[in-house]
N, C-alpha and C positions, 0 to 999 in steps of 0.2 A: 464735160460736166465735172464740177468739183463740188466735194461734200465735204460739206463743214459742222462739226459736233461741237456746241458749246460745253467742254468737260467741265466747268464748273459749273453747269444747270444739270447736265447727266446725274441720273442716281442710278445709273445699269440694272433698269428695271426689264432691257433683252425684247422689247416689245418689235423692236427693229430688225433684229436677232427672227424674228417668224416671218417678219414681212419683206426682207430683203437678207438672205444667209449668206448669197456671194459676197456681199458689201460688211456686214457688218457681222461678229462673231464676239462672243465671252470670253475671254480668257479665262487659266487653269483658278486663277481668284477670284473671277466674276467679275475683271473689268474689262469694259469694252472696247474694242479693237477693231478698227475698221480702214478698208480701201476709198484712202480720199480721191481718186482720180479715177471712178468706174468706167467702162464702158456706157456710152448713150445704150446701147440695149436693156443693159439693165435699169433704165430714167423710170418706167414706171412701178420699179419694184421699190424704187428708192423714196419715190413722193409719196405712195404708199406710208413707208416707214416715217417718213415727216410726218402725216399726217396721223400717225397713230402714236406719237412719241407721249407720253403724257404730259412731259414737261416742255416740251415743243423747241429743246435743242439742236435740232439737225436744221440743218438749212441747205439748199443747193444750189449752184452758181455757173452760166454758164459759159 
């Protein structure tokens, strides 16, 4: 599984940040930083985090 953040749709509003914490985290500025090559284990914390993103940035590929 690869995950894919369009950074210039992101406004690191962190929604993704609740729904998947292994994958995706804030930085010390509040930008967001994330593991593009997760574990399949974590796949449904991830679509999760797709599906709540507001601006509908994330995508995942497999």
């Amino acid at each position: 599984m690869k995950v894919i953040v369009d950074m210039d749709k992101c406004q690191d509003h962190g929604q993704c940040v609740f729904s998947a914490p292994e994958v995706f985290r804030l930085d010390d500025t509040g930008k967001l930083e994330y593991e593009s090559e997760p574990g399949d284990a974590l796949r449904d914390d991830v679509e999760e985090a797709a599906d709540v993103c507001p601006l509908q940035a994330i995508t995942i590929e497999d």
